[in-house]
Residue, then its C-alpha position, 0 to 999 in steps of 0.5 A: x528474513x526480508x528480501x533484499x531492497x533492491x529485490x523488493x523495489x524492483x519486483x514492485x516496479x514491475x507490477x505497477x508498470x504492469x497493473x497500470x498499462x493492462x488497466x488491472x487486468x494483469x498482476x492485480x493479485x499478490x498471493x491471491x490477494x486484491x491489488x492496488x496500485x497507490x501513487x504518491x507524489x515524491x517528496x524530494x523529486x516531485x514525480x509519480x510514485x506507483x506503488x502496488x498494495x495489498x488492500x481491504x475494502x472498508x466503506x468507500x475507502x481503501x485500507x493499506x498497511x506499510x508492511x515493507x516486507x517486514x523491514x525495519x524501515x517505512x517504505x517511501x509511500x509512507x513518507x509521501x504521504x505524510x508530506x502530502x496526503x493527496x495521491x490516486x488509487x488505481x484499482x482494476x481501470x480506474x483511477x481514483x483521486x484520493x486522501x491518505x489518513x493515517x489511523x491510530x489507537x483502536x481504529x488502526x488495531x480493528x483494521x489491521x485485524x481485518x488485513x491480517x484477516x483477509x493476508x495472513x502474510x502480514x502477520x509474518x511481516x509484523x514478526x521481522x520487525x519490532x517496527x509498527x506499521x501504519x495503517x493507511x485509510x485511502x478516501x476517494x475525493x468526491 
């Protein structure tokens, strides 16, 4: 069973205040994994929206899936995204201009692979929910 929302929402708040005012060097692990924090633009109320995700490395692009703790619904960054694909990526102190793109068919199966590989946990998300969850490549602009 997913947590609550408002747990999740709250928890997630807290860890991107945190991450983002120590510069990465608090918070910047969930359950051992790498942290970033992703920062949409919100769709209907045009502020910033810190996101903290778990991540792998893929070239020079961040890769991040919408599990949203197994629930039957898409996360808010999700929808950002799809309405602008421009957003920042903070890892450790940087802060990195980015374009979102949304992977499908082989692409997002080989790296969804690779996040399960790396979290075991969103294979345990992925059997909450009959929901797919997008695989998000995060490109740094220049």
């Amino acid at each position: 069973m997913a947590p609550p929302d408002a747990v999740i929402r709250g928890f997630s708040r807290a860890q991107a205040w945190v991450y983002r005012r120590s510069r990465g060097r608090m918070w910047a692990r969930f359950r051992g994994h790498p942290v970033l924090v992703l920062v949409t633009t919100g769709r209907r109320s045009g502020r910033p929206r810190p996101t903290p995700l778990v991540f792998v490395v893929d070239g020079d692009a961040y890769v991040v899936t919408a599990s949203n703790a197994g629930r039957d619904h898409d996360p808010g960054w999700v929808h950002n995204l799809r309405a602008d694909p421009r957003a920042t990526v903070v890892v450790g102190g940087s802060d990195l201009p980015c374009t979102a793109r949304f992977t499908e068919g082989d692409e997002a199966a080989g790296l969804w692979d690779r996040l399960v590989a790396h979290s075991p946990g969103f294979a345990n998300y992925r059997r909450l929910t009959d929901r797919p969850f997008p695989v998000v490549v995060l490109t740094p602009i220049g």
